[in-house]
KELUMVO-965648 format. One record per residue (C-alpha): x, y, z. Coordinates in nm, 2 decimals, decimal comma, always signed. Each point is the difference from the previous one (the first is absolute). Example, Ala and Ser with C-alpha at 12.3 -4.5 7.8 and 13.67 -1.06 7.14 Angstrom:
<guza X="+1,23" Y="-0,45" Z="+0,78"/>
<guza X="+0,14" Y="+0,34" Z="-0,07"/>
end
This chain:
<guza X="-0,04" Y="+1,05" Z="+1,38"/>
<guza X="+0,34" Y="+0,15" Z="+0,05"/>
<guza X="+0,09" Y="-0,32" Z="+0,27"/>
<guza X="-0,10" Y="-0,25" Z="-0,33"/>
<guza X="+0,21" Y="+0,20" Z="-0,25"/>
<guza X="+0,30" Y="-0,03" Z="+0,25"/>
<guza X="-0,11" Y="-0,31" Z="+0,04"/>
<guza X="+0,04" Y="-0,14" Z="-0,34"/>
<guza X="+0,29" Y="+0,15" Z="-0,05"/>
<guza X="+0,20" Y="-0,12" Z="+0,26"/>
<guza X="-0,15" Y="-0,35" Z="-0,10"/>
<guza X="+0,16" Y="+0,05" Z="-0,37"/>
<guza X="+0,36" Y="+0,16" Z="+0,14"/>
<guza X="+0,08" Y="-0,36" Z="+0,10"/>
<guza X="+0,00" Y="-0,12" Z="-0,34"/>
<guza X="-0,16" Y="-0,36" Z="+0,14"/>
<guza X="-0,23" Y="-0,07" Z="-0,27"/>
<guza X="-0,39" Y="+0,10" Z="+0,17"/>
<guza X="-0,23" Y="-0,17" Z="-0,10"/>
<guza X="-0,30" Y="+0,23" Z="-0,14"/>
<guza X="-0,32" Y="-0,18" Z="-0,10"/>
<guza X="-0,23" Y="+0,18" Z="-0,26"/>
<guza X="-0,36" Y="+0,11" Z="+0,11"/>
<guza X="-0,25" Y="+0,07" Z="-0,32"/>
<guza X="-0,28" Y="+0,09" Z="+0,25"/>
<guza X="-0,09" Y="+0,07" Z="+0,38"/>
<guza X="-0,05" Y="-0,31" Z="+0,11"/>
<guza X="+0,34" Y="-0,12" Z="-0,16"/>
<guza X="+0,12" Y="+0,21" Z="+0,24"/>
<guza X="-0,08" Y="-0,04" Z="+0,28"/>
<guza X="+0,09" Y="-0,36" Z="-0,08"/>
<guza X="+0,42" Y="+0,11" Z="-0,05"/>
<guza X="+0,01" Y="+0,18" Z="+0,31"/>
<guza X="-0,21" Y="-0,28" Z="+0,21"/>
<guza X="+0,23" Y="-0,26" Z="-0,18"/>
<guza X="+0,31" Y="+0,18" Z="+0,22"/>
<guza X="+0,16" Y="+0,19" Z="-0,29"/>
<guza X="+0,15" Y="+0,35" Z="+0,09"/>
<guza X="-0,13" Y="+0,15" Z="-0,35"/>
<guza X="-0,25" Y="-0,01" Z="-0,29"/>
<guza X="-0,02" Y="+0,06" Z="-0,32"/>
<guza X="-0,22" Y="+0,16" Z="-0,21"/>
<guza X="+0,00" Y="-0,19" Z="-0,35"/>
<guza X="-0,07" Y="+0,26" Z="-0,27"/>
<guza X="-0,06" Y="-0,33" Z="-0,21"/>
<guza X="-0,28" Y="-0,13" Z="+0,23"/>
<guza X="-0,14" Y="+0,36" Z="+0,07"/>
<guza X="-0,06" Y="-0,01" Z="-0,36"/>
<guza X="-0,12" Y="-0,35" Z="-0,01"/>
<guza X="-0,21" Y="+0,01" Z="+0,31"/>
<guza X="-0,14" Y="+0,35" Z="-0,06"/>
<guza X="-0,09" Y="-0,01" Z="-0,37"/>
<guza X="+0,03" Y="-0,29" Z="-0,12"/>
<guza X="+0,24" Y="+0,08" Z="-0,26"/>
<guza X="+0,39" Y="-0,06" Z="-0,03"/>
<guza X="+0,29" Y="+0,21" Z="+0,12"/>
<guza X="+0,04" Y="+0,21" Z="-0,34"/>
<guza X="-0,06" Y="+0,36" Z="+0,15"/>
<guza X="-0,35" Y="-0,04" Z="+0,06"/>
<guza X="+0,01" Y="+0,10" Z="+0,39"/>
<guza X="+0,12" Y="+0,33" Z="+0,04"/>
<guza X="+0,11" Y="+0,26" Z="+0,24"/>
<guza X="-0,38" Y="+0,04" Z="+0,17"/>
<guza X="-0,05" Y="-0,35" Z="+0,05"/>
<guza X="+0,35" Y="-0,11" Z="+0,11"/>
<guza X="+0,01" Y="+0,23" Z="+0,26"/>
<guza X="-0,38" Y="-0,07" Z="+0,14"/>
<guza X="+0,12" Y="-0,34" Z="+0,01"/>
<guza X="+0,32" Y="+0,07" Z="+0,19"/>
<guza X="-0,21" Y="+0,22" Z="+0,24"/>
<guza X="-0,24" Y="-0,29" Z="+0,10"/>
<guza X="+0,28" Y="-0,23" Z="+0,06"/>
<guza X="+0,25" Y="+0,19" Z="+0,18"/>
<guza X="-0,33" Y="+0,11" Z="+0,23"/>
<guza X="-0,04" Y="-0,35" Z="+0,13"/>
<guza X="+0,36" Y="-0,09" Z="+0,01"/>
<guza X="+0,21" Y="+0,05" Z="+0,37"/>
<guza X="+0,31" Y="-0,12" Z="-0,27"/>
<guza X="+0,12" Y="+0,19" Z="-0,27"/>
<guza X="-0,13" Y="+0,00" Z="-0,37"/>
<guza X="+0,24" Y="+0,01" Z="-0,32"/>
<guza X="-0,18" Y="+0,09" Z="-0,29"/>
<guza X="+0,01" Y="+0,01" Z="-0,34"/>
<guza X="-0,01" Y="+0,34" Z="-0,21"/>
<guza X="+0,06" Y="-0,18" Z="-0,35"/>
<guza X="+0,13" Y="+0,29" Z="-0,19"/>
<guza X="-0,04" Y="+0,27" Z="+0,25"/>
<guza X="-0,32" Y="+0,10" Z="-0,28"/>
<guza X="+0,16" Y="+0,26" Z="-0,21"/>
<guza X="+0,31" Y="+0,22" Z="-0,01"/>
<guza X="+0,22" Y="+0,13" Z="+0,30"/>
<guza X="-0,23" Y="+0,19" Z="+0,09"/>
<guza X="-0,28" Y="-0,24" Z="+0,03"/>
<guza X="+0,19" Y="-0,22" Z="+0,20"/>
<guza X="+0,06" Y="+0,30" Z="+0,27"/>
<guza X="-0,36" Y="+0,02" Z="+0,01"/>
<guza X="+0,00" Y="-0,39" Z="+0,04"/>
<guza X="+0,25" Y="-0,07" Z="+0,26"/>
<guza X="-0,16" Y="+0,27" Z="+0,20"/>
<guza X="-0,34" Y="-0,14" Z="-0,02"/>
<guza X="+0,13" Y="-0,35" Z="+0,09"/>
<guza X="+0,16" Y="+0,15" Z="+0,30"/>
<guza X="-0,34" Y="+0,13" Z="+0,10"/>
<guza X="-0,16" Y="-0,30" Z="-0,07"/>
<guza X="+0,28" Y="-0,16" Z="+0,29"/>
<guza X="+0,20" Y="-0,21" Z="-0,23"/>
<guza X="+0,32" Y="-0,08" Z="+0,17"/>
<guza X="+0,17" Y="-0,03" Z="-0,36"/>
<guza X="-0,04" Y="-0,04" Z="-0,39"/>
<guza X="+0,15" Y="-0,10" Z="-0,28"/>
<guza X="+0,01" Y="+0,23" Z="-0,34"/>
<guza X="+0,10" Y="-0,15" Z="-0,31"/>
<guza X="+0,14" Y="+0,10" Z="-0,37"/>
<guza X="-0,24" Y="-0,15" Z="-0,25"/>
<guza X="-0,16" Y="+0,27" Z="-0,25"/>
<guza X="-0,34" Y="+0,01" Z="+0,08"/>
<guza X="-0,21" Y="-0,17" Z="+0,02"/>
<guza X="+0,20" Y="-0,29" Z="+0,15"/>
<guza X="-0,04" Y="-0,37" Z="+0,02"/>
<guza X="+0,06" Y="-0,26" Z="+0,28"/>
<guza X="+0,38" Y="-0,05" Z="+0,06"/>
<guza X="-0,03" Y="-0,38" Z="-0,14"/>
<guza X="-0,18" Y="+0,07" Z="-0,36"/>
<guza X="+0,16" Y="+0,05" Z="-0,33"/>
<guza X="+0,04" Y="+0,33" Z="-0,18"/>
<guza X="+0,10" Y="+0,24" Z="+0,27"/>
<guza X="+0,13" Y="+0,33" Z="-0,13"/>
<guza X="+0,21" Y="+0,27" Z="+0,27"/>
<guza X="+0,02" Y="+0,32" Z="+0,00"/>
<guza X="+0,35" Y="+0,14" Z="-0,06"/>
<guza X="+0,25" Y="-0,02" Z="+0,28"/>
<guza X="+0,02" Y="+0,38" Z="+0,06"/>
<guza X="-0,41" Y="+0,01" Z="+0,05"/>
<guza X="+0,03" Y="-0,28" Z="+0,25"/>
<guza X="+0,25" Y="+0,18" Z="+0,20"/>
<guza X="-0,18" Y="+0,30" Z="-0,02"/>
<guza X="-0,30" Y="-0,19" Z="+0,14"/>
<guza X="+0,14" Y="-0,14" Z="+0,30"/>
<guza X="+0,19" Y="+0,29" Z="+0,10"/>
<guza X="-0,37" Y="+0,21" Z="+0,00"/>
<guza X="-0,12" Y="-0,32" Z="+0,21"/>
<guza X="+0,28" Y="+0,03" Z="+0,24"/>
<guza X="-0,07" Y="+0,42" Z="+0,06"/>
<guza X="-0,33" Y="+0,02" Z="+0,00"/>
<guza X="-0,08" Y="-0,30" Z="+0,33"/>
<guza X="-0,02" Y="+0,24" Z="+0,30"/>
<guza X="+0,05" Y="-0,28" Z="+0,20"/>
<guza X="+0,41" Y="-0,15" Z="-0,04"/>
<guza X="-0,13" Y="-0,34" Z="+0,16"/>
<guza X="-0,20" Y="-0,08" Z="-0,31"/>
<guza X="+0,25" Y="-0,21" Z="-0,18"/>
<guza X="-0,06" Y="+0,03" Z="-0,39"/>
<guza X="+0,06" Y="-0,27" Z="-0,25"/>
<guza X="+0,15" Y="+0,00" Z="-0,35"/>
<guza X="-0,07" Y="-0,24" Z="-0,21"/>
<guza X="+0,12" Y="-0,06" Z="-0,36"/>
<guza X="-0,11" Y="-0,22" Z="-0,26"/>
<guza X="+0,27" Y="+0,05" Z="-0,24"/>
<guza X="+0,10" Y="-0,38" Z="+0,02"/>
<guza X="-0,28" Y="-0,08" Z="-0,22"/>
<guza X="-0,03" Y="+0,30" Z="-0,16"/>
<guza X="+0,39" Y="+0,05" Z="-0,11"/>
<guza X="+0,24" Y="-0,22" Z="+0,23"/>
<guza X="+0,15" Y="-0,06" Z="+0,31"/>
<guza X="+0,28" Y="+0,28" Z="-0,05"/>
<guza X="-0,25" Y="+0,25" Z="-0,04"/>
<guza X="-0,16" Y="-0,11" Z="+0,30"/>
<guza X="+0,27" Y="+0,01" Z="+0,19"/>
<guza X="+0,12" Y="+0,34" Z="-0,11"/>
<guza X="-0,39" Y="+0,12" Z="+0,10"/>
<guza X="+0,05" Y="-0,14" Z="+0,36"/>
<guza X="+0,34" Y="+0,18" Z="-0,04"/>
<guza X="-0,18" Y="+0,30" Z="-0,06"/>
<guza X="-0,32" Y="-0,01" Z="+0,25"/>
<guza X="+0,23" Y="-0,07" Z="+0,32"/>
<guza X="+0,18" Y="+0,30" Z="-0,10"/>
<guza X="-0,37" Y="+0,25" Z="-0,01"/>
<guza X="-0,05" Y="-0,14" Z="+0,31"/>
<guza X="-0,23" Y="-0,31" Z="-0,01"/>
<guza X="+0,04" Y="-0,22" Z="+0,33"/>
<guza X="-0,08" Y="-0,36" Z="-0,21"/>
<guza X="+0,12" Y="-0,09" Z="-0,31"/>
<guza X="-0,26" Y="-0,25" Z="-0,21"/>
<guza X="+0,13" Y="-0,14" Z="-0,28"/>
<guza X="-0,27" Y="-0,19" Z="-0,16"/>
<guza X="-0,03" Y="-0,36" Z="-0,13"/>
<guza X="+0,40" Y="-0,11" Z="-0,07"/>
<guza X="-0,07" Y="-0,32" Z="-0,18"/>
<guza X="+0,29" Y="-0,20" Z="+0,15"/>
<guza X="+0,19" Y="-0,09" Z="+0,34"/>
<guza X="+0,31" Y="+0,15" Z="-0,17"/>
<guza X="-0,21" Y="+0,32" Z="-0,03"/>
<guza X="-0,15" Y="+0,02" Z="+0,34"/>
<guza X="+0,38" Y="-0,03" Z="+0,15"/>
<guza X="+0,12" Y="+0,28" Z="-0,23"/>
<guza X="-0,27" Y="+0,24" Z="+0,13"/>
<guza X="+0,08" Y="-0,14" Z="+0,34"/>
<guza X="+0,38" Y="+0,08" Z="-0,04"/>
<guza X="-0,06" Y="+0,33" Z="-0,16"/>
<guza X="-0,14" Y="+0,24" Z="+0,27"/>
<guza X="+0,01" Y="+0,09" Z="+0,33"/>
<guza X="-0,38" Y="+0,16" Z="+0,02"/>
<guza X="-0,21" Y="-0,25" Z="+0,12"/>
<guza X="-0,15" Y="-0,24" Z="-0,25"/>
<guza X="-0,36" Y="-0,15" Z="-0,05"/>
<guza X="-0,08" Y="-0,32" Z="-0,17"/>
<guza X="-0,32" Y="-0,07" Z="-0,20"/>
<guza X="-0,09" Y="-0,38" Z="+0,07"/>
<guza X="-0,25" Y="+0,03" Z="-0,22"/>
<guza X="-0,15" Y="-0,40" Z="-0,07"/>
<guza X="+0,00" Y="-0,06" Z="-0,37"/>
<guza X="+0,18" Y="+0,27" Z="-0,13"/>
<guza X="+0,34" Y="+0,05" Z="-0,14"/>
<guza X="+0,22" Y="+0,02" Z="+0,31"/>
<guza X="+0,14" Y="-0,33" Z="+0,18"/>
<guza X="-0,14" Y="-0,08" Z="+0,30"/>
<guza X="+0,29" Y="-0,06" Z="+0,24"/>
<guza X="-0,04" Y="-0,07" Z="+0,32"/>
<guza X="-0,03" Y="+0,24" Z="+0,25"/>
<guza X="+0,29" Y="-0,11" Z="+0,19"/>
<guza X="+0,20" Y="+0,06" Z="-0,35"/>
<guza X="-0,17" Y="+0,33" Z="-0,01"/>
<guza X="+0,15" Y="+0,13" Z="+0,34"/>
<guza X="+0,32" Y="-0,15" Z="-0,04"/>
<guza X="+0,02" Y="+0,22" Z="-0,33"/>
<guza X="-0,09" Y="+0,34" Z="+0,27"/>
<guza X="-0,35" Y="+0,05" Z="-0,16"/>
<guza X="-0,15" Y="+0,25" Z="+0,26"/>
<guza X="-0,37" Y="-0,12" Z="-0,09"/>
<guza X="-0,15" Y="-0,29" Z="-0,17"/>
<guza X="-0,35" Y="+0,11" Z="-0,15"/>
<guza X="-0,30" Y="-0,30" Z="-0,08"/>
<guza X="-0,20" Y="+0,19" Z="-0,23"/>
<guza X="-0,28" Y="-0,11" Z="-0,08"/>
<guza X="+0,01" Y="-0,36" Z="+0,18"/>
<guza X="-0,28" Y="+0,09" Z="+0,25"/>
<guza X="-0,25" Y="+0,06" Z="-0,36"/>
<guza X="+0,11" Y="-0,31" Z="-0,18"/>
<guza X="-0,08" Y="-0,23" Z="+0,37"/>
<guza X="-0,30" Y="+0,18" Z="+0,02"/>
<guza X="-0,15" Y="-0,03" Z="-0,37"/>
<guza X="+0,14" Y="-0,39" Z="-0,04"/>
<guza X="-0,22" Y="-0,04" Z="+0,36"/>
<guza X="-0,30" Y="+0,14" Z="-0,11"/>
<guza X="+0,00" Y="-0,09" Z="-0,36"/>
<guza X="+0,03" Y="-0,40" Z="+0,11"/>
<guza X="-0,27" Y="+0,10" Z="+0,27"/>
<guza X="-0,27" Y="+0,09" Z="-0,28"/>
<guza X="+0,10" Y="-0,25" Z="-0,23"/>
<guza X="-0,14" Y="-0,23" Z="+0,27"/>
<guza X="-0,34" Y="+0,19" Z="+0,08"/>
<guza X="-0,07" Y="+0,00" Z="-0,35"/>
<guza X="+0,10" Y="-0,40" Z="+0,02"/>
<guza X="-0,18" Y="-0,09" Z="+0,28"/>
<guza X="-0,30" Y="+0,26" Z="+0,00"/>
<guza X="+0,04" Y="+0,02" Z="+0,38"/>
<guza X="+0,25" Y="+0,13" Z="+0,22"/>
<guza X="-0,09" Y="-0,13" Z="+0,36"/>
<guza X="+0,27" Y="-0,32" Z="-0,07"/>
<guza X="+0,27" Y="+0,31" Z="-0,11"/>
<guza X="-0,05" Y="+0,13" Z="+0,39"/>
<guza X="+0,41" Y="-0,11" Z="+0,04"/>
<guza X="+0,12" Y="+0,30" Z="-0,24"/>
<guza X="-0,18" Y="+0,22" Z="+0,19"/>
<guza X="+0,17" Y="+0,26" Z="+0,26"/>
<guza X="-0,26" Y="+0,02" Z="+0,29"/>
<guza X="-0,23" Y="+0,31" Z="-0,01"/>
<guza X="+0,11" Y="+0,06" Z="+0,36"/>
<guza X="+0,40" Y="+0,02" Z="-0,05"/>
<guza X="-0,05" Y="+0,17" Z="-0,33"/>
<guza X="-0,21" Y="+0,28" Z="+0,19"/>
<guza X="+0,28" Y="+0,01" Z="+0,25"/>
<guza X="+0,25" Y="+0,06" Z="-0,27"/>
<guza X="-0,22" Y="+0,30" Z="-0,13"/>
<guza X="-0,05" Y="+0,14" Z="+0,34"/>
<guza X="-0,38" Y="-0,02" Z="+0,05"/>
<guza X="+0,06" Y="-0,04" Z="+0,35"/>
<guza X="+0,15" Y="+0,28" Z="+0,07"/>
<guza X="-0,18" Y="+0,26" Z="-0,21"/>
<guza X="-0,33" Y="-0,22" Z="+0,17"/>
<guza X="+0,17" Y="+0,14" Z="+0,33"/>
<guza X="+0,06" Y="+0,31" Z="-0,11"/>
<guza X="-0,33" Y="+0,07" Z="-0,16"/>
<guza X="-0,17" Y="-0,16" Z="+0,37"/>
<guza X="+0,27" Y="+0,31" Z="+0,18"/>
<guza X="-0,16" Y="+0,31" Z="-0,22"/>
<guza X="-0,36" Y="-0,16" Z="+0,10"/>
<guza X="+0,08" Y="+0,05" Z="+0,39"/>
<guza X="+0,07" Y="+0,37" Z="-0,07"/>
<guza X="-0,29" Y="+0,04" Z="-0,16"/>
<guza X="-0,23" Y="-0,12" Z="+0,23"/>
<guza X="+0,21" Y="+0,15" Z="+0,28"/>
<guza X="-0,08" Y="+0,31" Z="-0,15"/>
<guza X="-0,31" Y="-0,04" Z="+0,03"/>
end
């Protein structure tokens, strides 16, 4: 795990814009790191989604973001940033939070500074806690990893929740209690996103979130600005939902699906991308000592 963490972080001390898909479930995964990218993310927005159903408004907390994070970093050989929303709670509960991430084998996460509970980064109405609290937050993030390769990640929402001074002055603030990346959320214009790129020397991370309030510049823009990593949300979840939605709109159409057989991922490659075969051979190996034994 240690070998990922390094990993990562040498990946983000180039500052050449890496590409980090979003993953909302296993499979999702597994997907990102077949694809050839050299990290995931975990999409707090799509855990909530894909888990319960419900939107990112607080609903998923500490328990279930972290059993989440545990099942995908255990399939990954690349390393998994993670979402820890609010870190769920005071200082102290984000101690408790980063260290439980760690064991879970996140390579990093991201805490941010809405009061809780918090809402996704691109809806109205966000409200921060004060500047001192955030601070105070991030530095109890940064002492209590036991592991210095975890990278964590601040992220402030104080451009929608105040301005863009105030955001600045956050990121300002978090670099100095330590944090490795600086996220400052959703700047609404291309004049924004070049004053948080001329403003620091931490390592910055950009939310291309599709359809929310942030431009979506092209990547090559993005790198030539020095953003250290270029984060697609929740783009794996809106493919996958627009896919299957269209796919039962045509069941129900056609009440058949044997002319639908083109959409369909073969049940053979998709058992190969689960692993069948090898936990088949695996499962075949324990039978031979047993009947060794014997």
């Amino acid at each position: 795990m240690n070998g990922r963490r390094a990993a990562l972080r040498a990946l983000v001390a180039k500052k050449q814009g890496l590409v980090v898909p979003g993953a909302y479930d296993g499979i999702s995964a597994r997907l990102v790191q077949d694809a050839g990218f050299p990290a995931v993310y975990m999409t707090g927005y799509g855990t909530a989604a894909s888990r319960l159903g419900l939107p990112d408004l607080g609903f998923a907390g500490l328990g279930e973001m972290a059993d989440h994070a545990r099942n995908l970093a255990s399939i990954l050989d690349v390393p998994l940033i993670a979402d820890a929303d609010t870190g769920y709670g005071n200082a102290l509960n984000v101690r408790r939070t980063v260290q439980t991430y760690e064991a879970a084998g996140v390579a990093a996460l991201h805490i941010e500074d809405q009061i809780t509970p918090k809402r996704c980064g691109h809806l109205a109405g966000h409200q921060v806690v004060p500047r001192g609290e955030f601070v105070g937050k991030i530095r109890a993030a940064v002492e209590a990893r036991t592991d210095p390769t975890m990278m964590i990640i601040a992220r402030t929402d104080a451009i929608s929740a105040v301005d863009l001074d105030e955001a600045l002055r956050r990121g300002e603030a978090a670099a100095e209690a330590g944090a490795d990346v600086l996220f400052i959320e959703a700047p609404r214009t291309e004049a924004h996103v070049e004053r948080v790129a001329h403003a620091f020397d931490t390592p910055l991370l950009y939310n291309y979130a599709p359809g929310g309030r942030s431009p979506l510049l092209p990547f090559a823009r993005l790198r030539e600005l020095g953003f250290a990593i270029i984060l697609l949300p929740v783009d794996t979840l809106l493919v996958a939902v627009q896919a299957m939605r269209a796919f039962l709109a045509q069941v129900k159409a056609r009440d058949d699906v044997r002319s639908l057989a083109d959409l369909y991922m073969p049940f053979g490659e998709f058992n190969d991308l689960i692993g069948v075969t090898a936990q088949l051979a695996l499962a075949e190996r324990y039978r031979d000592d047993e009947r060794s034994a014997t």
